[in-house]
C-alpha positions in Angstrom: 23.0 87.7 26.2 21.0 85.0 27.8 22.7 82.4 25.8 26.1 83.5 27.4 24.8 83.3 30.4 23.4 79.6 29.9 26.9 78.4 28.6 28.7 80.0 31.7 26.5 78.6 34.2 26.7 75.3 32.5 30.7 75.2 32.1 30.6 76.5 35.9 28.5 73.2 36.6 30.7 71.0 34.7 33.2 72.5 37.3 31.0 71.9 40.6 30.8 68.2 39.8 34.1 67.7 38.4 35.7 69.1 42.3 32.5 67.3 44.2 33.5 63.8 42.1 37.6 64.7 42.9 36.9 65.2 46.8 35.1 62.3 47.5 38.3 60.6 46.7 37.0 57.4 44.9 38.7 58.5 41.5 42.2 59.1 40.3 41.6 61.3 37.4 39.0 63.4 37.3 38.0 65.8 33.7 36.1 66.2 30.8 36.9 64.8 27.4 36.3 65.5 23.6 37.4 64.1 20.4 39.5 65.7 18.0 36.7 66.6 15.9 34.7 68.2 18.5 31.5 66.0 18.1 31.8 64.0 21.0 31.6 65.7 24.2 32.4 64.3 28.2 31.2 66.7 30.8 32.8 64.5 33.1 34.6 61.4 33.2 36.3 60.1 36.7 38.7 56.9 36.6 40.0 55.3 39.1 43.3 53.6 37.8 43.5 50.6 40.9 40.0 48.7 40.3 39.5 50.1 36.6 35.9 51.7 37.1 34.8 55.2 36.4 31.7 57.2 36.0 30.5 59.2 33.0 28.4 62.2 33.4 26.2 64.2 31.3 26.2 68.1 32.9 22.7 70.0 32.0 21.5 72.8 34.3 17.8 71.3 33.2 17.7 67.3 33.5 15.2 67.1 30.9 18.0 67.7 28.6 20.3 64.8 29.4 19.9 62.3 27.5 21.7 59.0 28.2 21.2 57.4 24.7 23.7 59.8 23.3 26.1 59.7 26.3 26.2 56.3 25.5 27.0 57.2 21.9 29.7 59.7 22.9 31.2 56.7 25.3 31.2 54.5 22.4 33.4 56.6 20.8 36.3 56.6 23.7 39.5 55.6 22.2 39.2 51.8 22.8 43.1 51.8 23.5 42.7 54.5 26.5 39.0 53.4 27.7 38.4 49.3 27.6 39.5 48.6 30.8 37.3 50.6 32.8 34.2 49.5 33.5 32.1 52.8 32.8 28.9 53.7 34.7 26.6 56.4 32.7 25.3 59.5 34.8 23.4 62.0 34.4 23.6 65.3 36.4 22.0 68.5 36.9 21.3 71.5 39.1 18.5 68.8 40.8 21.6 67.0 42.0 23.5 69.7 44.3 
């Protein structure tokens, strides 16, 4: 039961940020992403389509979690033809940062 309770409160992080990152207005699109396989996870990824920058976010209710080596990994694996343009900064977020 615990473990349910994690992954809700996690996905309803995900969910804070994602609407925090979309009202401050700076980005254009504003999700999550995952490849087909389901290896590669996004909490969040925010674009903004005019000067081609964006941030990438790992979610984690405890910050000693995130680890920004593998969100690199994961942004490595971006479909080149969707993702080269932007110039991508790596975040990492957590309840520490409401």
């Amino acid at each position: 039961m615990v473990r349910g309770y994690e992954q809700f409160t996690g996905h309803t992080l995900e969910q804070y940020f994602q609407a925090l990152v979309m009202e401050n207005g700076q980005y254009t699109m504003v999700g999550n992403w995952w490849d087909r396989k389901g290896e590669n996870e996004i909490d969040l990824i925010a674009l903004n389509e005019f000067d081609h920058t964006g941030i990438v976010a790992e979610v984690k209710r405890n910050s000693n979690k995130i680890s920004i080596s593998d969100l690199q990994g994961k942004v490595e694996n971006l479909p080149a033809s969707e993702f080269r343009r932007y110039k991508l900064e790596l975040r990492a977020l957590s309840m520490d940062d409401m």
